[in-house]
N, C-alpha and C positions, 0 to 999 in steps of 0.2 A: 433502460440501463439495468433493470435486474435481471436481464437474460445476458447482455455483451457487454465488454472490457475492452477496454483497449488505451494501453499507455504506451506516453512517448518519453526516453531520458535522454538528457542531452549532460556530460559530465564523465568522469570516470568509474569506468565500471567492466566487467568481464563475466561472460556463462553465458550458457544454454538451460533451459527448463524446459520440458514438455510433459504435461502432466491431463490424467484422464481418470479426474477423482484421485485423490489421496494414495488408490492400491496401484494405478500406475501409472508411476512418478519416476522420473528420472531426469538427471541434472544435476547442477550447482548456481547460482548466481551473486557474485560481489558486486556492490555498488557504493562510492560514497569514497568516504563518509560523508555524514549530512554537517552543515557548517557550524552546527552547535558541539560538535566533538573536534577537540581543539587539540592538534597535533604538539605531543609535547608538555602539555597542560600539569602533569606532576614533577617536571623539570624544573629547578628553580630558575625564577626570571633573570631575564638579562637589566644591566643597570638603565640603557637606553630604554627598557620598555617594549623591546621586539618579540612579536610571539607570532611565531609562525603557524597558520590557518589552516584547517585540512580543507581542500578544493572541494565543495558539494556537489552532486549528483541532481540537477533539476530535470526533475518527473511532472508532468500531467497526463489529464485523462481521467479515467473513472476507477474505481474500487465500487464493490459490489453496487448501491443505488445511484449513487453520488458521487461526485468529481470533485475535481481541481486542479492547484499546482504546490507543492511541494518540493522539499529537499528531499533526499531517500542516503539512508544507508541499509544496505541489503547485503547479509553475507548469509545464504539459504543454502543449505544442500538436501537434494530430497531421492529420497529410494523410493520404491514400494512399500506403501503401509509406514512410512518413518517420514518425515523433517523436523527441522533444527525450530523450525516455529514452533513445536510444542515445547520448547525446552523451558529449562525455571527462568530463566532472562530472555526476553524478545529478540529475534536476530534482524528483524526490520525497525527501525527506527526512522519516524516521517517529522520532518520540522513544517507546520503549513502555513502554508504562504496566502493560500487562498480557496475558498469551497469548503467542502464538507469531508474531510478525511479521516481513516482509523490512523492513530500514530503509531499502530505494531501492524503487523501483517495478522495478527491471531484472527480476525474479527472481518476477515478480505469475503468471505464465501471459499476460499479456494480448495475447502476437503471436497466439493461436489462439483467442480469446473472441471471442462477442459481446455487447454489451450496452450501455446509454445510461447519463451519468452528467449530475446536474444540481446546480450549488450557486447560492443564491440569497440573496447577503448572509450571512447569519446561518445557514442552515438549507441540507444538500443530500444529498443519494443518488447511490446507484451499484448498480444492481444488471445481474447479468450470466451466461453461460452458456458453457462450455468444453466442447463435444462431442466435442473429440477426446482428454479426459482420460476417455471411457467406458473406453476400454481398459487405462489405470491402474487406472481402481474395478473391473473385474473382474480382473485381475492380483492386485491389494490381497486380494482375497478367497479367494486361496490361496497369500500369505505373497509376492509380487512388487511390484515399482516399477519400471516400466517406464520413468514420470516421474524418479525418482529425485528427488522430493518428498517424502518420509516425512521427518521427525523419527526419528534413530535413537536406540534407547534404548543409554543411555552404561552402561559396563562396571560390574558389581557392583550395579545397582539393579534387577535381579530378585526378588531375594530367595534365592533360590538357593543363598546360600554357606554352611557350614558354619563358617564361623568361629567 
């Protein structure tokens, strides 16, 4: 998974992206929002207690190493040499559901990818190719991370101890 991507959404959502590195980019992509951003939410409440939900975007598949399933809100636009993910606030926001996800898009791999992304109303994909992550998967394959994308495993769950 540190060379291909590939994501499925099933939810509301609209764009095209086709990108080949960072310098050529072009597109837009809406998705979401994700169910943690509550349509309405600085409206005062109603006395019944009704509050109306924004429909989430469920996403899986892989992001750079690692996969899962997630909520997605994605409002990306990207030129050449420019997207809205570098801006001061994230324009991807991920709720996880399950796996190993980044919850912005900052942190995907995607300045070095290429690959097209399509969402169409209800239903969209993304799948995509990182060629200059070859040199991490063969690093990976004698204990390195050039990337410094590994998930490190956390103290004491080897098994190892003696206790």
């Amino acid at each position: 998974m540190d060379l291909f991507g590939i994501r499925i959404g099933f939810g509301p959502g609209l764009g095209v992206l086709v990108r080949a590195t960072e310098y050529v980019q072009l597109g837009a992509m809406y998705r979401g929002p994700s169910e943690s951003h509550l349509a309405g939410a600085t409206a005062p409440s109603r006395p019944d207690g009704f509050r109306l939900r924004a429909v989430p975007c469920v996403m899986l598949g892989t992001i750079g190493r690692y996969g899962g399933v997630w909520y997605d809100s994605t409002a990306e636009i990207a030129l050449p040499g420019f997207s809205t993910r570098d801006g001061p606030v994230p324009v991807i926001y991920r709720e996880i559901i399950a796996g190993v996800v980044p919850l912005d898009g900052r942190d995907d791999g995607w300045r070095g990818s290429f690959g097209v992304g399509l969402h169409a109303l209800l239903v969209g994909g993304e799948v995509e190719v990182r060629p200059f992550e070859l040199f991490d998967l063969l690093g990976g394959l004698i204990g390195y991370d050039p990337s410094g994308d590994d998930v490190p495993v956390a103290d004491g769950m080897s098994g190892d101890d003696a206790s």
